[in-house]
C-alpha positions as CSV (number, residue, x, y, z in Angstrom):
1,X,81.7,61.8,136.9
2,X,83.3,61.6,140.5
3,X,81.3,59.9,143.0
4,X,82.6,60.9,146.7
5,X,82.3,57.8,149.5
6,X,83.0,57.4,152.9
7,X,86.5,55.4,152.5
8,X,86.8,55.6,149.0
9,X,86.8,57.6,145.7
10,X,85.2,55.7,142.4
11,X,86.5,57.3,138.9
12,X,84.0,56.7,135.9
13,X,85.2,56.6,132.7
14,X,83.1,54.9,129.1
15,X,86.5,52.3,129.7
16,X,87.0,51.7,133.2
17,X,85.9,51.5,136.9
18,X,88.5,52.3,139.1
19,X,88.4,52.1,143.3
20,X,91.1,54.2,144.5
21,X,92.6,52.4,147.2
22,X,94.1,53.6,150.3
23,X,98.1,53.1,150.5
24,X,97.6,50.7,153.4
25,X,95.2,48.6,151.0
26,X,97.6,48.6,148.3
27,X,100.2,47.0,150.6
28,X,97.5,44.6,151.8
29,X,97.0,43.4,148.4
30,X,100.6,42.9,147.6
31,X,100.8,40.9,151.4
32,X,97.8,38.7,150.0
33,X,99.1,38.1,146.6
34,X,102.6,37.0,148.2
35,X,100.8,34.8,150.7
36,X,98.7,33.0,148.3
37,X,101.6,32.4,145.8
38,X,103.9,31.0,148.8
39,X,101.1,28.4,149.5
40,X,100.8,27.0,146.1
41,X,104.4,26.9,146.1
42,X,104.6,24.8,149.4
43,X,101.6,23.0,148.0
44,X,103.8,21.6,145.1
45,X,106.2,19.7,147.6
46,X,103.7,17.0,147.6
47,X,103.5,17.0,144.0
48,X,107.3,15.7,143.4
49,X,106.8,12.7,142.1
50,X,108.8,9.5,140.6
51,X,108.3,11.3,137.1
52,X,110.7,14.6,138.4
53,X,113.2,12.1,138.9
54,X,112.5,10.4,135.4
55,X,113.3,13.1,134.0
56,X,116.1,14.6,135.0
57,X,117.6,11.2,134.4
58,X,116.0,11.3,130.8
59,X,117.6,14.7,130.3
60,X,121.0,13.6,131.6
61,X,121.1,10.5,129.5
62,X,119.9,12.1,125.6
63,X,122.2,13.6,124.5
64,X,120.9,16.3,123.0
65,X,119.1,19.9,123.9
66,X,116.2,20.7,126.0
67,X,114.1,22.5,123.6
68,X,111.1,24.3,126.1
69,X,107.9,25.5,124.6
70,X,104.6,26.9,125.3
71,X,101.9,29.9,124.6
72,X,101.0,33.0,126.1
73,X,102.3,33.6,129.2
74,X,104.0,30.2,129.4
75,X,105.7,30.8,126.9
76,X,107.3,33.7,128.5
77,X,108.3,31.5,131.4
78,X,109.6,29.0,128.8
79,X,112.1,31.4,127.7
80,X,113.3,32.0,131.1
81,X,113.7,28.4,132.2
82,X,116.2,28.3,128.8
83,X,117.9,31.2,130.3
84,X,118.7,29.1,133.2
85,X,119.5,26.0,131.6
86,X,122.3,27.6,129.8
87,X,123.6,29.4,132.5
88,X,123.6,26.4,134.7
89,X,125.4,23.3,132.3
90,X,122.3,22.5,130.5
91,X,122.3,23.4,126.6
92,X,118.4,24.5,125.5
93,X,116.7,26.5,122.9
94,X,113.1,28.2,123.2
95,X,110.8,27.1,120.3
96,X,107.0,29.2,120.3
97,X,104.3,27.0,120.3
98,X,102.4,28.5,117.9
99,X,105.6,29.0,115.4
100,X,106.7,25.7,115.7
101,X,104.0,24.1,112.9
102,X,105.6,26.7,110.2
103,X,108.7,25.9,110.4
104,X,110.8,26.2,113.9
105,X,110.2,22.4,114.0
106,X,113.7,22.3,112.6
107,X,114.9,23.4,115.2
108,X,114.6,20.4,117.2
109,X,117.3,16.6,116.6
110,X,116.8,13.5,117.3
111,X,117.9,13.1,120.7
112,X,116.3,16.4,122.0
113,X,114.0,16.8,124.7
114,X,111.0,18.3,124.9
115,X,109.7,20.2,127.5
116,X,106.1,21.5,127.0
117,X,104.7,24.4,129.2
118,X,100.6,24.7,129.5
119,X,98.3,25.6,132.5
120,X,95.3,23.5,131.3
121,X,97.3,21.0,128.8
122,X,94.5,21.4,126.2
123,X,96.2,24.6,124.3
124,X,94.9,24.3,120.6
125,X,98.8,25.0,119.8
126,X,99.8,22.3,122.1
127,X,97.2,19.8,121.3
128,X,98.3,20.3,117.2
129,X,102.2,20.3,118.1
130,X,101.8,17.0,120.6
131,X,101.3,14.3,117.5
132,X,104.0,15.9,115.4
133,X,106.7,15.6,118.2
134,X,105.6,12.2,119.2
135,X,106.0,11.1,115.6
136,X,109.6,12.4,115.5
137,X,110.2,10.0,118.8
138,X,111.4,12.7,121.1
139,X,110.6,12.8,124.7
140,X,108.1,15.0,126.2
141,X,108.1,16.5,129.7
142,X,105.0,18.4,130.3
143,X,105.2,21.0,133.3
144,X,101.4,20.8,133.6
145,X,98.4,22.1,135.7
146,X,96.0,19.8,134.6
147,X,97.0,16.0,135.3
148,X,94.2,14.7,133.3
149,X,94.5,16.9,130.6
150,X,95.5,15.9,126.3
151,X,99.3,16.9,127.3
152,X,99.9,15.0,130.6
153,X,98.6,11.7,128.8
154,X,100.4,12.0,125.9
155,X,103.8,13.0,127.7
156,X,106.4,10.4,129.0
157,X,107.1,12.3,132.0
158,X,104.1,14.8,134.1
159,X,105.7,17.5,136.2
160,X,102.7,18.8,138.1
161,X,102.1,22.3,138.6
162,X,98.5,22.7,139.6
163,X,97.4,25.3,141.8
164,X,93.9,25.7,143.4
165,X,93.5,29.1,142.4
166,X,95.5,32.1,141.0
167,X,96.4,34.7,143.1
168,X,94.6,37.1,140.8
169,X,91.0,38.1,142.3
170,X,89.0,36.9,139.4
171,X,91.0,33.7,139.4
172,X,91.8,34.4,135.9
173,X,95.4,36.1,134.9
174,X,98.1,33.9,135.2
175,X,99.6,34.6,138.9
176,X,100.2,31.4,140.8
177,X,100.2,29.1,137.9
178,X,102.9,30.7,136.3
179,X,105.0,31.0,139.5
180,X,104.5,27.0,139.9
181,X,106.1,26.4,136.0
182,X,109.1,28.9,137.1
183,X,109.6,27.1,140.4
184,X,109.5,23.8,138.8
185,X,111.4,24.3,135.7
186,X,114.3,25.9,138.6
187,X,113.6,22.7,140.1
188,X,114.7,20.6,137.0
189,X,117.9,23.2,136.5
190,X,119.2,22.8,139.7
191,X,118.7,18.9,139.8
192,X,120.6,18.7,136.7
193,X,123.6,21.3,137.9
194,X,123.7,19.2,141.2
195,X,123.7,15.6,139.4
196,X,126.6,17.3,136.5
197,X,128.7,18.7,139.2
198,X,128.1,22.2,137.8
199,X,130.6,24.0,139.8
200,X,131.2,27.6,140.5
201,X,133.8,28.1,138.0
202,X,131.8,26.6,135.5
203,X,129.1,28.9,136.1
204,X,132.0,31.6,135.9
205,X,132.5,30.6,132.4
206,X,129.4,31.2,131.2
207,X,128.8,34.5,133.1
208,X,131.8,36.4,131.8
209,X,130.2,39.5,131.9
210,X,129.0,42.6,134.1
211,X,129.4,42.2,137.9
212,X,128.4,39.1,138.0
213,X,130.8,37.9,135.9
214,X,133.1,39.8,138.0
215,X,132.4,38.3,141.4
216,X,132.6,34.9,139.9
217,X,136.3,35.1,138.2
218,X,137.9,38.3,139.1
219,X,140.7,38.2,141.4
220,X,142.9,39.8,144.3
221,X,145.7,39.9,141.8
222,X,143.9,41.5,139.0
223,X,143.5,44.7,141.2
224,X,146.0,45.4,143.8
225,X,149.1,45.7,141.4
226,X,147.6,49.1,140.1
227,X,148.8,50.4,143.4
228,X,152.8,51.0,145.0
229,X,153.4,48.7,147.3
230,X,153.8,50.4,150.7
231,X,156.4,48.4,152.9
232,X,158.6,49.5,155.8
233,X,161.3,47.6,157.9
234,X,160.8,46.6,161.7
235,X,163.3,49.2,162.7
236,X,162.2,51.9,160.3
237,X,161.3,55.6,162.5
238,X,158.1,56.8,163.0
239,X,158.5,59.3,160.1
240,X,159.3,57.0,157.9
241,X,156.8,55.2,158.6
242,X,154.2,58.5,158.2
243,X,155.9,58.8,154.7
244,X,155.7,55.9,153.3
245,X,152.1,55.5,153.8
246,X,151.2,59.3,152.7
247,X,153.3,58.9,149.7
248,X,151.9,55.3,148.5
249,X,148.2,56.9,149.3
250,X,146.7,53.8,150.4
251,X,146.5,53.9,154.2
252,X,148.3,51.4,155.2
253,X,152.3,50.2,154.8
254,X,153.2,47.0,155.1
255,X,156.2,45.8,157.9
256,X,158.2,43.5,156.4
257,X,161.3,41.8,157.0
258,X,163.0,39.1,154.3
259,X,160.0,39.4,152.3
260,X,157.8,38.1,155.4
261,X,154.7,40.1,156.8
262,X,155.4,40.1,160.0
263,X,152.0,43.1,160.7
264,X,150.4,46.2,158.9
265,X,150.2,49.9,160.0
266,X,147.4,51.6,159.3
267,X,146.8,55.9,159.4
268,X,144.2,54.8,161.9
269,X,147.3,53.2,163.9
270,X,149.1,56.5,163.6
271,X,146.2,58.5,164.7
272,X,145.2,56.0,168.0
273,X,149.1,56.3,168.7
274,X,149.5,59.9,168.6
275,X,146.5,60.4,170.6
276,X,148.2,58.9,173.8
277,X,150.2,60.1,176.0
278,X,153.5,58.2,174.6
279,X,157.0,59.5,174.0
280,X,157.5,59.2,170.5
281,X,160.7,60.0,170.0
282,X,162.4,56.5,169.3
283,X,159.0,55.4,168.4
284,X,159.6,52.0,165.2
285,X,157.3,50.8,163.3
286,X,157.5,47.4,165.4
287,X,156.1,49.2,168.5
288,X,153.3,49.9,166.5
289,X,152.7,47.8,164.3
290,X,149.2,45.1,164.1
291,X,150.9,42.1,164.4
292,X,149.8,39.0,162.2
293,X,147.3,41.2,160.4
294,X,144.6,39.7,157.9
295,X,146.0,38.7,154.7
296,X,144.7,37.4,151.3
297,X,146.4,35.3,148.3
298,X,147.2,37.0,145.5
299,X,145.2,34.2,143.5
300,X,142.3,34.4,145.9
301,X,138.9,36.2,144.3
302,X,137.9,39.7,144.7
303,X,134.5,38.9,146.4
304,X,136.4,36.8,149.4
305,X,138.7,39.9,150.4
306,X,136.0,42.1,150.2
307,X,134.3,39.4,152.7
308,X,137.0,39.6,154.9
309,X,137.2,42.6,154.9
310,X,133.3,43.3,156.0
311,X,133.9,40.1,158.7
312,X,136.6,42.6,160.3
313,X,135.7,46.0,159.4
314,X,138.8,46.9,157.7
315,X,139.3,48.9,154.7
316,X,142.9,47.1,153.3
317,X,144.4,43.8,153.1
318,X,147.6,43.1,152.6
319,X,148.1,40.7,149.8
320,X,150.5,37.6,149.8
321,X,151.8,35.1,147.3
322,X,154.0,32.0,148.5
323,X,153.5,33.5,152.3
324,X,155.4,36.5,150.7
325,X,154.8,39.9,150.8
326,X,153.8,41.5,147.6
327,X,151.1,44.5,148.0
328,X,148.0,46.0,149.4
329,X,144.5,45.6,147.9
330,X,142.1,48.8,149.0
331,X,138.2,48.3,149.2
332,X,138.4,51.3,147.0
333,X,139.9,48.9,144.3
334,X,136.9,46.7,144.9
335,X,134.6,49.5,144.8
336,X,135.7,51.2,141.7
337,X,134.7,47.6,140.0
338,X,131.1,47.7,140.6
339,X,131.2,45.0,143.6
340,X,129.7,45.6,146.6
């Protein structure tokens, strides 16, 4: 049964009532949802307490791996946050809350860590699991939304996650609450990567994969010595010139002298040339020539010459090693690898 009203169409079903909204009332909800998730995000600024700190330190100092657990939907979020400790320096496993009483408890060592994920803190799961980790002697973080819950007493450590409400109409699905664990348990990655000295090229090791990989390791010289190297002398004729860089096909030849760049000609250069009114019979590449062009080291990585290039709106770069001449890397290289 269809029931027409003036703003709005309502769809009957046995299973469902649906309100068709407009599309401008669709983007009004996402607008809300986002709103009210950024506030109980800033909210938790004031809920960084002496115990964050504890723990990071406790982390640092064990010895062995964050294991992070939960239920439900936290325990989706739980399996993220692992993600991230591994990627960033810190080793972690995911043990299920409800799997861990038959028989993933041996997953977890001595010196582990435990991190415990739970909206209200009084999960049945949690609340069974609590006595048996404490009886092992491991330490417990709980990433909590209820500070006077069974979990935040029983923990060493209370990362507080409360939220007022969840972005979620009813104030029921897990919205807010679950974006306050994932912000917190980034919090905890990050503090650890900044107090290890995670560096770049450490992340780069464990990242050695798809473009991402790529950005973080691959480099200038990996690339440009799949092309010829276009290079021309000082006193080198204008058709020369015009061959060498239609014959090399990328663009742009190199002027060189003694192995030193001394500037870069471009088909762009040959076409602003030939378009004035200039004699060119005597014409060298030296008169017309870019003169201390933008360079890169052969050792430098992909994603900085394809910076420098955006920064001057160039399409080559010539590529040096020891101040020396050596090639040309095209953004076509760069583009043919997936980075952009």
């Amino acid at each position: 049964m269809i029931l027409q009203a003036k703003t709005k169409t309502f769809s009957v079903n046995v299973f469902k009532f649906t309100i068709l909204k407009t599309l401008d009332e669709i983007r009004e909800i996402a607008k809300r949802v986002i709103l009210h998730e950024e506030q109980a995000i800033a909210q938790m600024l004031t809920q960084i307490n002496a115990d964050f700190a504890l723990a990071v330190q406790a982390i640092l100092s064990a010895g062995g791996n964050v294991v992070v657990t939960g239920i439900g939907k936290s325990a989706i979020i739980a399996q993220k946050l692992v993600a991230t400790f591994n990627s960033t320096g810190t080793t972690a496993v995911f043990m299920h809350a409800a799997d861990a009483i038959h028989g993933d408890l041996g997953i977890i060592r001595d010196k582990d860590i435990i991190i415990l994920l739970s909206k209200s803190g009084e999960t049945p799961e949690i609340k069974v699991l609590i006595p048996l980790l404490k009886a092992r002697g491991n330490k417990l973080i709980a990433v909590v939304g209820n500070t006077a819950s069974y979990l935040a007493k029983q923990a060493d450590f209370v990362l507080d996650t409360t939220v007022k409400t969840e972005a979620c109409t009813n104030n029921l699905a897990p919205t807010s609450s679950t974006t306050a664990q994932m912000v917190m348990g980034d919090a905890v990655a990050v503090a650890l990567l900044e107090c290890r000295g995670f560096t770049a090229a450490d992340f780069a090791r464990f990242h050695p994969g798809g473009i991402l990989g790529k950005k973080l390791y691959l480099r200038v010289d990996d690339l440009f010595q799949r092309n010829e190297k276009p290079e021309v002398k000082p006193d080198d004729d204008l058709r020369t010139v015009i061959v060498e860089i239609s014959t090399k096909r990328l663009g742009a030849a190199g002027v060189v002298e003694n192995k030193k760049l001394l500037g870069i000609i471009t088909d762009g250069d040959l076409r602003r040339m030939l378009m004035k009114s200039v004699d060119l019979i005597g014409l060298t590449a030296k008169d017309i020539m870019t003169e201390n062009p933008k360079a890169i080291d052969q050792q430098a990585l992909v994603v900085d010459a394809l910076q420098l290039m955006r920064r001057f709106n160039i399409t080559q770069l010539p590529v040096l090693c020891n101040q020396e001449y050596v090639g040309v890397i095209h953004l076509h290289d760069i583009l043919k690898e997936g980075i952009l």
